[in-house]
C-alpha positions in Angstrom: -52.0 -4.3 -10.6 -51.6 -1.5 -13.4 -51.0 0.6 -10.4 -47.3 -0.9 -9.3 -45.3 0.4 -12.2 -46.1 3.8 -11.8 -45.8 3.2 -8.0 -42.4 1.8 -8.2 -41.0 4.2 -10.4 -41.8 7.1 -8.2 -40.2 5.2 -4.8 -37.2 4.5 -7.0 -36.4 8.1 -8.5 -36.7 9.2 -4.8 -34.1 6.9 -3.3 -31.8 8.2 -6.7 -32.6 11.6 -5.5 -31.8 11.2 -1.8 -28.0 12.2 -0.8 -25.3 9.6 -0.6 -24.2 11.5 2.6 -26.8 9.5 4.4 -24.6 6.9 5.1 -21.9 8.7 6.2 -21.7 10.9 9.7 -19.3 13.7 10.2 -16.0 12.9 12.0 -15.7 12.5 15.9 -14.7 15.3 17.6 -11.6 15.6 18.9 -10.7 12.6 16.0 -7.6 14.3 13.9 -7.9 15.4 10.1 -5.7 13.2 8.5 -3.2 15.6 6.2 -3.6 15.0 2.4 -6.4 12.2 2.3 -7.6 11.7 -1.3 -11.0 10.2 -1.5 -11.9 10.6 -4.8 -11.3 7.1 -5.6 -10.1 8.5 -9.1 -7.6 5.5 -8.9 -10.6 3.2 -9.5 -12.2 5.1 -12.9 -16.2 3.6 -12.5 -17.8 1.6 -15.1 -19.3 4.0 -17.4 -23.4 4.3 -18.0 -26.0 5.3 -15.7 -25.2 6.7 -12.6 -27.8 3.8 -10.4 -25.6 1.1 -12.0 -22.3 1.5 -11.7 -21.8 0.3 -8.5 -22.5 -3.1 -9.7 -19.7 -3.4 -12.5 -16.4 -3.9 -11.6 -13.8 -1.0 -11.8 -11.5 -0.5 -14.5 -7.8 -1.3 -13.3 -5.1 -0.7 -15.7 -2.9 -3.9 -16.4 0.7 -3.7 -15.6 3.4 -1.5 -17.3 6.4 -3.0 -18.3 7.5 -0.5 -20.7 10.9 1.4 -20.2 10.5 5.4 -20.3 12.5 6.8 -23.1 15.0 7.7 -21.5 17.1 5.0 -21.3 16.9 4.7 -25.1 18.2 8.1 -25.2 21.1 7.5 -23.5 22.5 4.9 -25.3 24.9 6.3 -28.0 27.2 4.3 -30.1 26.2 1.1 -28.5 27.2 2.6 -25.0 24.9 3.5 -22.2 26.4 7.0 -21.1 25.2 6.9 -17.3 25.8 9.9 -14.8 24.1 10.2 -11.4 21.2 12.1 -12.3 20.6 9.7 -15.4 20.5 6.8 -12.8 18.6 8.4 -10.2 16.2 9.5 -12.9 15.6 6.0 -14.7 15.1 4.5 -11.0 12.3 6.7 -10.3 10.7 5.8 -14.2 11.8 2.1 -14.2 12.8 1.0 -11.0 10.1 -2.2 -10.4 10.7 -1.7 -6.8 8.7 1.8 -7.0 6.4 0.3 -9.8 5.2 -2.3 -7.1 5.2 0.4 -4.4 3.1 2.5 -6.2 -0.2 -0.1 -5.7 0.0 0.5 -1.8 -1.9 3.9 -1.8 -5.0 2.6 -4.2 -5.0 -0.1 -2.0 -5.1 2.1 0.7 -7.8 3.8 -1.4 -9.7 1.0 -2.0 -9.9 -0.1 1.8 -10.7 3.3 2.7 -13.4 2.6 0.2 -14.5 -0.4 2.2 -14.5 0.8 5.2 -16.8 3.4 5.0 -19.2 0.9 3.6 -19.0 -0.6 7.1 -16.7 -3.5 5.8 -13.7 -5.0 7.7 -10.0 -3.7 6.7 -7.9 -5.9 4.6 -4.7 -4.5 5.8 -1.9 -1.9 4.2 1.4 -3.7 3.2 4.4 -1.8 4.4 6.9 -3.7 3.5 10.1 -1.7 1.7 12.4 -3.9 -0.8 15.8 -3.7 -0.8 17.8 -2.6 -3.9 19.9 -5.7 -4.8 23.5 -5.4 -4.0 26.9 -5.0 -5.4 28.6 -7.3 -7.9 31.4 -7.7 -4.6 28.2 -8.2 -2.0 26.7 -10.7 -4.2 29.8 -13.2 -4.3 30.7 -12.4 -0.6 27.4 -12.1 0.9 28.0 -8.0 2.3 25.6 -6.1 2.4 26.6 -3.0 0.1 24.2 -1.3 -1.7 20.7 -1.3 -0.4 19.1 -1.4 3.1 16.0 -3.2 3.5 13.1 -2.1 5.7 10.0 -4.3 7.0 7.3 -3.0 8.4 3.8 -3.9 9.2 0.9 -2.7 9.9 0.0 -4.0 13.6 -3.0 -1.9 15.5 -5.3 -3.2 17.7 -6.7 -6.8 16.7 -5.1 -6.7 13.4 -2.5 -8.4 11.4 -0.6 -7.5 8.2 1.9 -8.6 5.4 3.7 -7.7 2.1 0.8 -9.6 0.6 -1.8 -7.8 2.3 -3.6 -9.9 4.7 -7.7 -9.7 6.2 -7.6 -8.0 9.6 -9.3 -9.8 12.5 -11.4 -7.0 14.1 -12.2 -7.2 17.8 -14.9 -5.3 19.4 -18.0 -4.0 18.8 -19.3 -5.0 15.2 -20.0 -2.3 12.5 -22.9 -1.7 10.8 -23.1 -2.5 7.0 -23.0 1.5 6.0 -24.5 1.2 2.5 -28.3 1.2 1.9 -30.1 -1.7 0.6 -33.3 -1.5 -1.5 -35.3 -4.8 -1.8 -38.5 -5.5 -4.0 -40.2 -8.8 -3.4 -43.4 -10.1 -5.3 -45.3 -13.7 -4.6 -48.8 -15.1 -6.8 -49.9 -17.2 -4.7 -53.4 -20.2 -5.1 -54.3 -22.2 -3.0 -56.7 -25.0 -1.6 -57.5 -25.7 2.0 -60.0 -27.8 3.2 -62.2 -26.6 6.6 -63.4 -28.3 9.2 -65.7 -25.9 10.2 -67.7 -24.0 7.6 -68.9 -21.4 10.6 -66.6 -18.9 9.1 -66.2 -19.7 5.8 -69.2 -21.1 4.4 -67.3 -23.7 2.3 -65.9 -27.2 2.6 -63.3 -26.1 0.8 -61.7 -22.5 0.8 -60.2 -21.4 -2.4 -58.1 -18.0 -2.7 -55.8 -16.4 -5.0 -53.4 -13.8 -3.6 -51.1 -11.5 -4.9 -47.8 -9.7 -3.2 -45.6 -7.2 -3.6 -43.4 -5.1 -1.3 -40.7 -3.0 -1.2 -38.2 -1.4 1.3 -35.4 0.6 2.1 -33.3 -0.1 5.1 -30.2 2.2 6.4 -27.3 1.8 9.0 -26.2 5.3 10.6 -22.4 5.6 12.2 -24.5 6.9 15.4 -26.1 3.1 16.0 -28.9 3.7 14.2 -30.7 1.5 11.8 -33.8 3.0 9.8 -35.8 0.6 8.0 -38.6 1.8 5.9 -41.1 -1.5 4.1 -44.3 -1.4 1.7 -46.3 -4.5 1.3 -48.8 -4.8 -0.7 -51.8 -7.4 -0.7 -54.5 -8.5 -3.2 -56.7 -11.2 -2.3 -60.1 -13.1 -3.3 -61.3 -16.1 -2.3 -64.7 -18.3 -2.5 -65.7 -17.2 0.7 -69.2 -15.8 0.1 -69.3 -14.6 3.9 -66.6 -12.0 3.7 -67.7 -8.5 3.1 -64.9 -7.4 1.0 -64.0 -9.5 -1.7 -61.6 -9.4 -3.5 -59.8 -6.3 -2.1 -56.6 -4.9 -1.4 -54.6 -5.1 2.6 -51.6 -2.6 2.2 -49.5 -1.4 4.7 -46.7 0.9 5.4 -44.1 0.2 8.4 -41.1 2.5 9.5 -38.6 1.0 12.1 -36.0 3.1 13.9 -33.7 1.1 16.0 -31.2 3.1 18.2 -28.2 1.2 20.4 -27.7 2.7 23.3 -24.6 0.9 25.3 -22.7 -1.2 23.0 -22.5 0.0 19.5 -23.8 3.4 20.2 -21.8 6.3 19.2 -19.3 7.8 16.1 -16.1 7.0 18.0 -17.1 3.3 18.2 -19.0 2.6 14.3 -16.7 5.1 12.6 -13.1 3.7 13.9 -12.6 1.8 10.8 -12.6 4.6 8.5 -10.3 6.9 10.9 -7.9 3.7 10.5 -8.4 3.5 6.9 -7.7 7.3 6.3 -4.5 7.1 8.7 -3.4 3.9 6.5 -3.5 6.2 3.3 -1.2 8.1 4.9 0.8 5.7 6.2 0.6 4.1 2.6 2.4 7.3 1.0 4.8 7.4 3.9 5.9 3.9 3.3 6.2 4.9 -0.6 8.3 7.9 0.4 10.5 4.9 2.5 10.5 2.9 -0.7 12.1 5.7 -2.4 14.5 6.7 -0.2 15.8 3.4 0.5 15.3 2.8 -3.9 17.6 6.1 -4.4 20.4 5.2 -1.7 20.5 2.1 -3.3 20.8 3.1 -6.7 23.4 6.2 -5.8 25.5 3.3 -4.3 25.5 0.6 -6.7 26.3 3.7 -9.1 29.5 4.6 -6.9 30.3 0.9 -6.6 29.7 1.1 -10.3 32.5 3.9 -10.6 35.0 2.1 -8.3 35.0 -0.6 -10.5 35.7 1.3 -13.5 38.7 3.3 -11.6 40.1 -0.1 -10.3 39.8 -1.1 -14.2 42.0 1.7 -14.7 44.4 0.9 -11.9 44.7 -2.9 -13.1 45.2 -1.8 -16.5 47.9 1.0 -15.9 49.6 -1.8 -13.2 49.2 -4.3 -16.6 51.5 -2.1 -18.6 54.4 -1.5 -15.8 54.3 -5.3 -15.7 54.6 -5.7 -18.9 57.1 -3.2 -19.6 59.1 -3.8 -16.9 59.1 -7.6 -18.7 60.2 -5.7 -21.8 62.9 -3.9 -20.3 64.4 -7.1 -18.6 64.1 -9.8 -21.7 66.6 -6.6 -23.7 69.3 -6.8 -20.6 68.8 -10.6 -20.6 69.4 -10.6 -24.8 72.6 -8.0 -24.7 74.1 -10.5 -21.3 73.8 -7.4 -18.5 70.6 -9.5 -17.1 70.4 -13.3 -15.7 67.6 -15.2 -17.8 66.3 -15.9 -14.7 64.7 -11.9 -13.9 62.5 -12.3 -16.8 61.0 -15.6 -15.5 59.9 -13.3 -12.6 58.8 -10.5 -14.9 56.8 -12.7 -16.5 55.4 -14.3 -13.6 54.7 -10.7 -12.6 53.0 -10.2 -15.8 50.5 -13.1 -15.4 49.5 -12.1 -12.2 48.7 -8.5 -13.3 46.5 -10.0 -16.2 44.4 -12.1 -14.0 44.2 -8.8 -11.6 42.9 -7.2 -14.9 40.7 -9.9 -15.5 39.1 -10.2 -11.5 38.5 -6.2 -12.4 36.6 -6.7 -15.9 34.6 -9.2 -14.7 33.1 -7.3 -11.8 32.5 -4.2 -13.9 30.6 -6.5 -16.3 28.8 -8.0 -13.2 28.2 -4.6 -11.5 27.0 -3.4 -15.1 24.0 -6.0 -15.4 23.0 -5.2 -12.3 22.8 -1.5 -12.5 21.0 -2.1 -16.0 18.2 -4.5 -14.5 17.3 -1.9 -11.8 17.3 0.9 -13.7 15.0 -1.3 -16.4 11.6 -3.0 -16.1 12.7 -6.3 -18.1 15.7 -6.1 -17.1 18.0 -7.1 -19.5 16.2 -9.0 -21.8 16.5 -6.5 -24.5 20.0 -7.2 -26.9 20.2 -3.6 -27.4 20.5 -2.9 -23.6 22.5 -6.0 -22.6 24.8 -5.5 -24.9 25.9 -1.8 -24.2 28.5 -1.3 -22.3 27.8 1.5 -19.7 30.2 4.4 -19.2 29.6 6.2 -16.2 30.1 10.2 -16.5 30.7 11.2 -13.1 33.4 10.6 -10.3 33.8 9.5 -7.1 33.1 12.7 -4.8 35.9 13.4 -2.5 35.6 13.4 0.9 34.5 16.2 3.3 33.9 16.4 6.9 30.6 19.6 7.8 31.8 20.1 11.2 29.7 22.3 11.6 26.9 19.3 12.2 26.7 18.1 15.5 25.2 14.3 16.5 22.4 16.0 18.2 21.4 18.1 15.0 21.3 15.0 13.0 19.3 12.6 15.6 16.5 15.6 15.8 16.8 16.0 11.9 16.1 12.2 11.7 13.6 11.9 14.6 11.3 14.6 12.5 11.9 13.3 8.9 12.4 9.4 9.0 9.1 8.1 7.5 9.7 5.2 10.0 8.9 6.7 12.9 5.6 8.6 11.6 4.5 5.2 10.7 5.2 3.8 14.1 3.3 6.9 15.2 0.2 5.9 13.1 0.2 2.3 14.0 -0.2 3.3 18.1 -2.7 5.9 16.8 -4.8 2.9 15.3 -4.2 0.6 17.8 -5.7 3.5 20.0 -8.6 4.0 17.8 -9.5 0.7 17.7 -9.5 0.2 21.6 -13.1 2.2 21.1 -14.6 -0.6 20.0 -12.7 -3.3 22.6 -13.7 -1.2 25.5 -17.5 -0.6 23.7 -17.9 -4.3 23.8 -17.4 -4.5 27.4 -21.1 -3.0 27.5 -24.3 -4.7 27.8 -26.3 -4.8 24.4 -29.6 -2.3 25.1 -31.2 -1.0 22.1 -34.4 0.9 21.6 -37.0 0.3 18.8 -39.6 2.6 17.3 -42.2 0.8 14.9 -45.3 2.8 13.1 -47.6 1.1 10.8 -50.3 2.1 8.6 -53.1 -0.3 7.5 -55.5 -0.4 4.7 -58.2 -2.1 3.2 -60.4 -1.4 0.2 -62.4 -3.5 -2.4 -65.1 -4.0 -4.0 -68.6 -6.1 -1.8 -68.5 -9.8 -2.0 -70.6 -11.2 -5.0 -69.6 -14.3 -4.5 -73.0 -16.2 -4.6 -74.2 -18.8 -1.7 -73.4 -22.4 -2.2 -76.6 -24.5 -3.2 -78.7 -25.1 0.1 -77.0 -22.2 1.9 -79.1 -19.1 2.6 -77.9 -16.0 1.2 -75.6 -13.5 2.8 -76.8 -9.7 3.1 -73.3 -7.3 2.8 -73.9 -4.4 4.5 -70.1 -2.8 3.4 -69.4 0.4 5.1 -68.8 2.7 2.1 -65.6 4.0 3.5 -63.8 0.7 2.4 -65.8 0.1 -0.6 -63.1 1.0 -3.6 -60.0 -0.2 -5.4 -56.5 0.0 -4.5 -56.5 3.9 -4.7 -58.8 4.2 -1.6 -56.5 1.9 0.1 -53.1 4.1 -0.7 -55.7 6.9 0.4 -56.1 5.3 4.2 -53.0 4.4 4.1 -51.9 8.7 3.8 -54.6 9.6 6.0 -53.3 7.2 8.6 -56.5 6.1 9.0 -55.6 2.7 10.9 -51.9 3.5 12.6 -50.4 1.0 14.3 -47.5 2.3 17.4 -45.1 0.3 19.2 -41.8 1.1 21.5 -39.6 -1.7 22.7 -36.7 -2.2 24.8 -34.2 -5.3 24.3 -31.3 -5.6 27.2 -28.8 -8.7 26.3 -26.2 -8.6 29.6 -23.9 -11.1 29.3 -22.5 -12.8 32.0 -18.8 -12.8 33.2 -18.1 -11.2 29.4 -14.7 -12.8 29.4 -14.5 -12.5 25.8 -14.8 -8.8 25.5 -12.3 -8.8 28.8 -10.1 -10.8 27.6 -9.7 -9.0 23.8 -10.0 -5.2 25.6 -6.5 -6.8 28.0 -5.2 -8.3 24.6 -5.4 -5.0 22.6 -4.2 -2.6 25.3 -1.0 -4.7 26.0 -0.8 -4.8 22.0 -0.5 -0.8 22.7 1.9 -1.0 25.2 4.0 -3.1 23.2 3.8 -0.5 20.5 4.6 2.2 22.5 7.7 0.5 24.1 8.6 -0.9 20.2 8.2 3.1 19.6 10.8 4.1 22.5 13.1 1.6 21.0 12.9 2.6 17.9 14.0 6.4 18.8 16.7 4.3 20.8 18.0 2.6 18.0 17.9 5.9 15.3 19.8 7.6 17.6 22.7 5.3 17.9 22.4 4.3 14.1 22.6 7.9 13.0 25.6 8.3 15.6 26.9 5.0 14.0 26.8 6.5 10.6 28.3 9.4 11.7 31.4 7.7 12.8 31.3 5.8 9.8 31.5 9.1 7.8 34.8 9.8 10.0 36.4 6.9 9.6 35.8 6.4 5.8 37.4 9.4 5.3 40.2 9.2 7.9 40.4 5.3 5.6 40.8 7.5 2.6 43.1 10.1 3.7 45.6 6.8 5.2 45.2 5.3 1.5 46.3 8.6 -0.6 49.0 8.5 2.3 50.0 5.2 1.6 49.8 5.2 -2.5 51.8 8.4 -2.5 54.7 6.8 -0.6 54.1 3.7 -2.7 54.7 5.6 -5.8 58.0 7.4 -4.1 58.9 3.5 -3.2 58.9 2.3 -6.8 60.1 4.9 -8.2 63.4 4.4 -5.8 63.6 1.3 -6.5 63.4 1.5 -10.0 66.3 3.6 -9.8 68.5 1.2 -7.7 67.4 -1.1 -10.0 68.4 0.9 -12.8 71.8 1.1 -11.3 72.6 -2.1 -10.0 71.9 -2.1 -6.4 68.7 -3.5 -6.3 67.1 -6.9 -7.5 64.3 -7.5 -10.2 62.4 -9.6 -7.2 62.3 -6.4 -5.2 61.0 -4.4 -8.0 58.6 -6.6 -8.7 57.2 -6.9 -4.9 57.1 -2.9 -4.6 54.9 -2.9 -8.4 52.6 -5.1 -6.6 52.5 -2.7 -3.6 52.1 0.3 -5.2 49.0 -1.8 -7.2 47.6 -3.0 -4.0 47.5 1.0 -3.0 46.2 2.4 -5.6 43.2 -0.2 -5.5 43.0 0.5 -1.8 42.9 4.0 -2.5 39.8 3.4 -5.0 38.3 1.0 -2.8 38.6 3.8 0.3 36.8 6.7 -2.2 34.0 4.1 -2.2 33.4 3.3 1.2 33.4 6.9 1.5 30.4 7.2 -1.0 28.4 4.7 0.6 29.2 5.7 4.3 27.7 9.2 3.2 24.7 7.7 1.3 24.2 5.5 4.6 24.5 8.7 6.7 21.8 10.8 4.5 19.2 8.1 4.3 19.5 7.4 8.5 18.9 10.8 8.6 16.1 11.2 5.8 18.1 13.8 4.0 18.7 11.3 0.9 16.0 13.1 -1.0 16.6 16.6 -0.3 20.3 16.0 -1.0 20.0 14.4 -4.8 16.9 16.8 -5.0 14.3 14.1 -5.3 10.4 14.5 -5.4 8.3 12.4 -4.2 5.4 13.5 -6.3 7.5 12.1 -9.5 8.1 9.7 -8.6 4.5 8.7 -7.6 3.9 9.3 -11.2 7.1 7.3 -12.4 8.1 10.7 -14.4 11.6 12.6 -14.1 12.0 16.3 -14.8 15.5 15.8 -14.5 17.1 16.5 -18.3 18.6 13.7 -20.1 22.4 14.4 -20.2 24.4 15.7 -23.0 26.3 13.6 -25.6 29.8 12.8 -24.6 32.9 14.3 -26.3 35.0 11.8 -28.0 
């Protein structure tokens, strides 16, 4: 028994020695290297210690950060938030929540990755995109300005996936469990058992004490193979005063190759899961790049809506002050006699309606405020200082221009090779494809091959166990070539003194198979599905991106008609102010055209608007939104913005 320790110890530093490689086997040929495939898992930082046991603690993931960058704080001056377009864009790649959520879908990626080449079943990729909430306008009539929202999923062959992340029903040939298992197993054993016949014995009653213990190592290879490798170890000694050797020592070594041969033989069939896995990292980052292109057109258009507000504010307020002096002006004719009292009733009437104009417009700047404050901060506005502030956007409304030199056919191909909607759709058809090896693998018969070879031992001491009383005594004539302790046991054992061979062939054929029939019909009409979904798709960019084209066109024809219209307002009012002025024109009509030439000038603000979304909506159905506000990708993956915080306003 003092022998096991040392024993042990030496089996154990070898398997801590011995590669990790063992479990894995190079790629498939012909498979494609996935592009920018991090596997150093340095998402998941390892319990520290020794090296053996860390892969029994858990891994250290960071709680949640709900901390706002700086640079919102820096921003704020004089208890007003001073807000251009790079500011915004900026704070929603540092504090949108949207990205912040987004940015879990590559570890988890990782982590399945992880999983898979353990030989585990996928848990699915989320790709799911949320929408940047809407307008203060959109909100209280239910439009849709402001944000587009995107849905994917993850659908390849027998699988199934949500926002939530969901486990994947695999189909097919099973995998083999990839990582290596050590066992160590020990019994003491005593025990009683009464004969019926003392022939062999010599006793009525056989007593023995035994001792076990064994260890093992068993591996599962991508190629179908399982190695198994087991040392048992036996000490006995009984009462038996026939036996020669007693008490002595029965180990035995036994290595075990098992090799598939039809189903479950093969890299393309036992490795599919980790292709999958490495293509869902990419698709991971590809549905982060969605998240923040569809986070930036959002925020770029609640910014515009933002300014369009303020303007109308303007416009409301300027309209407020003709009212009101146009009141003014009356109530002296009326005083001096040269007016009827009557034209300042409809001054004033005038009046009211241009303050509750002025009111509609503060009120959705206040809304449209919150709501460009909660996405540009992670607790929204729960902070006073930040509710509070006012926010004064420095930039205006961009005006509009037509690249003619564009065609629609330059902008689908632009958006065929850039939408990260499409490479996703790509992947998902690739993984349906991949994991069609292991439907079609399972329409095989189950023959597998097994190699066994076994050395035996035995060693001990010859039996002095003295005759019961009556009993002659027994002569042990021990060959001397078992005579010894447990180190002339290990000794045969090298020597492979007593080897034991076998070979074996096992064929399971199953009959009619409808099962694997049925799942290999199941998961190729999946694909054809996805390959028609994929034809549609390219269907439906193509007349969305023509769509948004015309969009562009007819915002800014909208605009151009507005300008138009509030110019010829203003010449209308001004007219009629001096017909007014001189008699030949009525207070009512006055009145009516100050209205109008309000109305325009809103329309006119409203147009410059549509214009600013229509071209944000244009840009992100092509995948240009990034380039175009010079956006990285990379920081926003780490939530950081290079972009510098703007300068303090003049006063």
């Amino acid at each position: 028994m003092n022998l096991i320790r040392p024993i042990l110890a030496v089996f154990l530093s070898a398997l801590m020695i011995a590669p990790a490689s063992l479990a894995q086997a190079p790629q498939a040929p012909g498979t494609p290297a996935p592009a920018a495939v991090r596997s150093d898992f340095s998402t998941f930082p390892a319990a520290k210690g020794m090296f053996f046991l860390r892969d029994y603690k858990q891994a250290d993931v960071a709680p949640i950060n709900l901390q706002n960058s700086n640079r919102l704080e820096a921003l704020i001056r004089g208890g007003k938030i001073y807000l251009g377009l790079d500011d915004v864009i900026a704070l929603a790649l540092e504090n949108n929540l949207d990205l912040e959520l987004q940015r879990y879908t590559p570890q988890l990626a990782q982590a399945d990755l992880l999983r898979a080449q353990a030989g585990g079943l996928l848990r699915g990729v989320p790709t799911a995109v949320s929408s940047t909430a809407g307008s203060a306008q959109s909100q209280v009539t239910g439009g849709a300005t402001g944000g587009t929202s995107t849905n994917t999923s993850n659908s390849g062959s027998g699988t199934t996936a949500s926002a939530g992340g969901a486990v994947i029903t695999q189909t097919g040939t099973s995998i083999p469990n990839l990582d290596p298992s050590f066992y160590f197993s020990s019994q003491f054993g005593h025990r009683s058992s009464p004969q019926s016949n003392t022939v062999t014995t010599g006793t009525t009653a056989l007593i023995s004490d035994s001792r076990y213990w064994g260890t093992g190592y068993q591996q599962a290879f991508l190629t179908g193979t399982t190695v198994s490798y087991g040392w048992n170890n036996t000490w006995f000694k009984s009462n038996n005063y026939r036996s020669d050797i007693n008490p002595g020592w029965n180990p035995n070594m036994t290595l075990q190759i098992t090799q598939n041969l039809l189903q479950g033989w093969g890299l393309a069939v036992n490795n599919r899961n980790i292709r999958v896995a490495k293509n869902n990292i990419r698709l991971s980052d590809l549905t982060f790049k969605q998240q923040v292109m569809t986070t930036v057109a959002g925020i770029v258009n609640l910014y515009w809506d933002l300014v369009s507000y303020s303007e109308d504010l303007k416009v409301k307020r300027k309209a407020l002050e003709v009212a009101q002096k146009f009141y003014e002006d009356n109530k002296k004719q009326v005083e001096i006699g040269t007016l009827a009292p009557i034209e300042i009733v409809r001054a004033e009437a005038n009046v009211a309606q241009a303050q509750q104009d002025l009111t509609n417009s503060e009120t959705s700047l206040l809304q449209q405020e919150t709501i460009v404050k909660s996405a540009l901060s992670r607790t929204g506005v729960a902070s006073p200082t930040l509710s509070e502030a006012r926010i004064v956007p420095t930039d205006t409304l961009i005006q509009p221009t037509i690249d003619l030199t564009i065609d629609l056919k330059q902008l689908v191909e632009t958006a065929l090779r850039e939408r990260p909607d499409v490479a996703q759709t790509q992947i998902n058809i690739e993984n349906t494809k991949i994991g069609l090896n292991g439907s079609r693998n399972a329409l095989l018969p189950s023959l597998q091959v097994q190699a066994t070879a076994t050395n035996n031992a035995l060693a001990g001491p010859s039996n002095e166990v003295p005759a019961p009383n009556g009993q002659p005594a027994v002569i042990h004539n021990v060959d001397p070539f078992f005579q010894g302790g447990y180190s002339t046991a290990l000794s045969q054992l090298f020597r492979r003194n007593f080897p034991d061979y076998s070979i074996a062939f096992s064929l399971n054929v199953p009959i009619r198979n409808r099962t694997a029939k049925a799942d290999y019909v199941r998961d190729t009409l999946s694909l054809r599905q996805q390959e028609i979904n994929a034809q549609r798709q390219i269907n439906d960019i193509r007349v969305n991106v023509q769509n948004a084209q015309i969009a562009v066109i007819q915002a800014k024809a909208r605009y151009d008609s507005a300008v138009k219209a509030r110019v010829l307002q203003q010449q209308t009012l001004d007219a009629e102010n001096k017909k007014y002025a001189l008699g030949a024109s009525t207070a009512f009509l006055v009145v009516q055209t100050q209205r109008d030439l309000a109305q325009a000038q809103g329309n006119e603000v409203s147009a410059l608007a549509g214009y600013s979304r229509a071209r944000v909506q244009l840009d992100l159905a092509t995948a240009q939104i990034l380039s175009k506000y010079k956006v990285e990708v990379n920081e926003a993956r780490a939530g950081k913005s290079s972009r510098p915080v703007s300068a303090p306003q003049q006063n």
